[in-house]
Residue, then its C-alpha position, 0 to 999 in steps of 0.5 A: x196185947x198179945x197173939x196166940x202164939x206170944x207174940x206182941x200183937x203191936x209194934x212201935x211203928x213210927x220208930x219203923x217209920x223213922x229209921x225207914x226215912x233215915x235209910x231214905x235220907x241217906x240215899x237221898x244224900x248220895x243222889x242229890x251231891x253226886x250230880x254237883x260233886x265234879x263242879x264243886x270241887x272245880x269251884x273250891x279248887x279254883x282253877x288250881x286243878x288240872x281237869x284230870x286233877x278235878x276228875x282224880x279227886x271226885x273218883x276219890x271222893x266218891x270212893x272215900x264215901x263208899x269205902x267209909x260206910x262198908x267199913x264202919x257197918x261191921x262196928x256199928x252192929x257190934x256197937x248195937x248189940x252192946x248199947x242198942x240202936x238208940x245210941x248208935x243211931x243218934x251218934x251216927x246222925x250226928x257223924x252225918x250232920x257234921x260231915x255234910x257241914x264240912x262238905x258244904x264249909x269247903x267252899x268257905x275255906x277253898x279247902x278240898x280236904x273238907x271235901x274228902x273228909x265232909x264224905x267220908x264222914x257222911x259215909x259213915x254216917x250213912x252206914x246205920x241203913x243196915x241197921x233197920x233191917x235188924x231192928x225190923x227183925x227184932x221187934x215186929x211180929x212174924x206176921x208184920x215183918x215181912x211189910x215191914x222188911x219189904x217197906x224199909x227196902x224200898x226206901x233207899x231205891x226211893x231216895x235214889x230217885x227223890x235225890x237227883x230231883x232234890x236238885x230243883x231246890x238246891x239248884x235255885x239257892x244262891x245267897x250269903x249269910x254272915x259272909x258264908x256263901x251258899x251255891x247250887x254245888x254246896x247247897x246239897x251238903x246244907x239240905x241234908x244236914x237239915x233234914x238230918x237233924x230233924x230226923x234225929x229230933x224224930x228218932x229221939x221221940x221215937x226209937 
């Protein structure tokens, strides 16, 4: 059905529900590694690092996640506009899934290069947030786009304080499972891959 004016009288609004709480996944994920970050890259490196080597490295780290997402968003709205947001959201899911499975595989193979490139990965995974806003812009009417604007802009504030409460969960974990070994430090990488493929699953269903 439609408005006077032409315009769709409804909209797919769980595909707006699920890029809202991928956006709110990908703050999420800066929030609940950072406050591990520093002790575990010390935990990888095993005492090979100096504290300013250690202090080096996480400034590095966390630059090398920033740089990658502000980046890769240009070439994600260039690929968007060629295959639509389906493709390119599933692919940078995927990108995020594998780059917090290498962050959290660092500890297993006492490399920190996982490290780095585990957040470069995830940053460019985590570079598809801007890409909600286009969608939103795209396919919801006049008279819902601002809701719908103002909605999928506070989920990434969102995140950034659900994400450091995520702690409480990964804090507690401690096991392993098939000589892998997961601890408080590399735990936050397993979560959000987690919840990152269920979104993806979600996203497939929806998008």
């Amino acid at each position: 059905p439609a408005l006077e004016d032409g315009e769709p009288e409804t909209y797919p609004r769980l595909a707006v529900v699920t890029l809202g709480l991928v956006t709110l996944c990908d703050a999420i994920e800066y929030g609940v590694v950072m406050p591990s970050l520093y002790t575990y890259i010390g935990e990888v490196a095993q005492g090979a690092l100096s504290t300013e080597q250690v202090q080096h490295v996480f400034g590095v780290a966390l630059a090398i996640f920033s740089a990658a997402s502000l980046c890769v968003k240009p070439v994600l709205g260039a690929a968007t506009d060629k295959l639509n947001y389906r493709p390119v959201y599933a692919a940078s899911i995927l990108v995020a899934v594998a780059g917090n499975l290498m962050y959290a595989s660092a500890l297993r193979f006492g490399r920190l290069e996982l490290i780095l490139a585990g957040r470069a990965l995830s940053g460019v995974g985590c570079a598809n947030t801007a890409l909600g806003f286009s969608y939103v812009s795209r396919v919801v009417p006049k008279r819902y786009r601002t809701q719908a604007m103002t909605a999928l802009g506070m989920a990434f504030p969102l995140g950034l304080v659900l994400g450091p409460a995520c702690n409480a969960l990964t804090a507690a974990a401690d096991f392993t499972v098939y000589g892998f070994r997961v601890t408080p430090d590399n735990s936050p990488g397993l979560f959000v891959a987690a919840i990152l493929a269920l979104l993806l699953v979600a996203l497939l269903a929806t998008l």
